[in-house]
C-alpha positions in Angstrom: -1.7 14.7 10.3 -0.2 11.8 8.5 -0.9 10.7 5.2 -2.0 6.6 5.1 -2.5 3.9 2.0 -4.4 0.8 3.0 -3.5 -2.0 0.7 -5.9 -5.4 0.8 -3.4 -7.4 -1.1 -4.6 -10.3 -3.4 -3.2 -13.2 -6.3 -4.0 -10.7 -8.9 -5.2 -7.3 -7.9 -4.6 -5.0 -4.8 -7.4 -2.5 -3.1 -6.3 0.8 -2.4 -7.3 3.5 -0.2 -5.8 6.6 0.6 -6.4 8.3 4.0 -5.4 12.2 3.7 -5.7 15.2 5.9 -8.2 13.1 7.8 -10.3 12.0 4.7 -10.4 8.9 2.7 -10.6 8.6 -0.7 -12.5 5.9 -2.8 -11.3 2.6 -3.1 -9.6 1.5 -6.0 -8.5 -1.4 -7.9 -5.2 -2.1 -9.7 -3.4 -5.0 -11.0 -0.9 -7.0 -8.7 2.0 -6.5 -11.3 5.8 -4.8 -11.1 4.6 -1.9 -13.2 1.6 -1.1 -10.9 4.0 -1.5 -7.6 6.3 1.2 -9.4 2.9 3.5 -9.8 1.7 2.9 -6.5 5.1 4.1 -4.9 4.8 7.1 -7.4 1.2 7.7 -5.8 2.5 7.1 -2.2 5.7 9.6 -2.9 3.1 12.4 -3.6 2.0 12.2 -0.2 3.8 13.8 2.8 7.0 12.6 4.1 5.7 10.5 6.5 3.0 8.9 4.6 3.0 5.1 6.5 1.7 2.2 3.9 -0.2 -0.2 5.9 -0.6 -3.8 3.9 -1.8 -7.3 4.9 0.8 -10.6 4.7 -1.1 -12.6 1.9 0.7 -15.9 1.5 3.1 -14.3 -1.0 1.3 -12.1 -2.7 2.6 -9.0 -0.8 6.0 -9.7 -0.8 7.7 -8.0 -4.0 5.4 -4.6 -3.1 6.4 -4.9 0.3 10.1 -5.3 -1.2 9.6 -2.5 -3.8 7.7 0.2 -1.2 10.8 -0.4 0.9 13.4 -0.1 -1.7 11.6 3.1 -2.6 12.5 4.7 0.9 8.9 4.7 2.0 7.5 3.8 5.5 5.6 0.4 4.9 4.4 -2.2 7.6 3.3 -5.3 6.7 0.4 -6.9 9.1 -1.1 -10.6 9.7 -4.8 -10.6 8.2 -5.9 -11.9 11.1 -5.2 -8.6 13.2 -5.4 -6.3 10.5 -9.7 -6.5 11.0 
């Protein structure tokens, strides 16, 4: 079963959720900063090898993390809000 990270991306903070061997863990809150983007990919990098990162396209808000997941080697799709419901 694949591992999965939900990311509601925001200005300021991103929520996080972590979907693993078919359970989901609580959400949680961190800042929208460079040093949390380099603790989120050392979260994600915990998970399996084929963990898939699944965030929304918020103005541009998402696009350093998006940038920094992908540098990182990690699977990562970015999706418009509007079909991301």
């Amino acid at each position: 079963m694949m591992d999965c990270v939900g990311i509601d991306v925001g200005s300021k903070e991103l929520a996080t959720i972590t979907r693993r061997k078919g359970k989901s863990s609580q959400l949680s809150t961190i800042a929208n900063t460079a040093e949390k983007h380099q603790a989120l990919v050392a979260h994600c990098k915990k998970l399996s090898k084929s963990v898939r990162i699944c965030l929304e396209a918020t103005g541009v808000y998402h696009l350093d993390l998006a940038a920094t997941l992908h540098h990182a080697g990690l699977n990562v799709m970015v999706v418009n809000p509007k079909a991301a419901h």
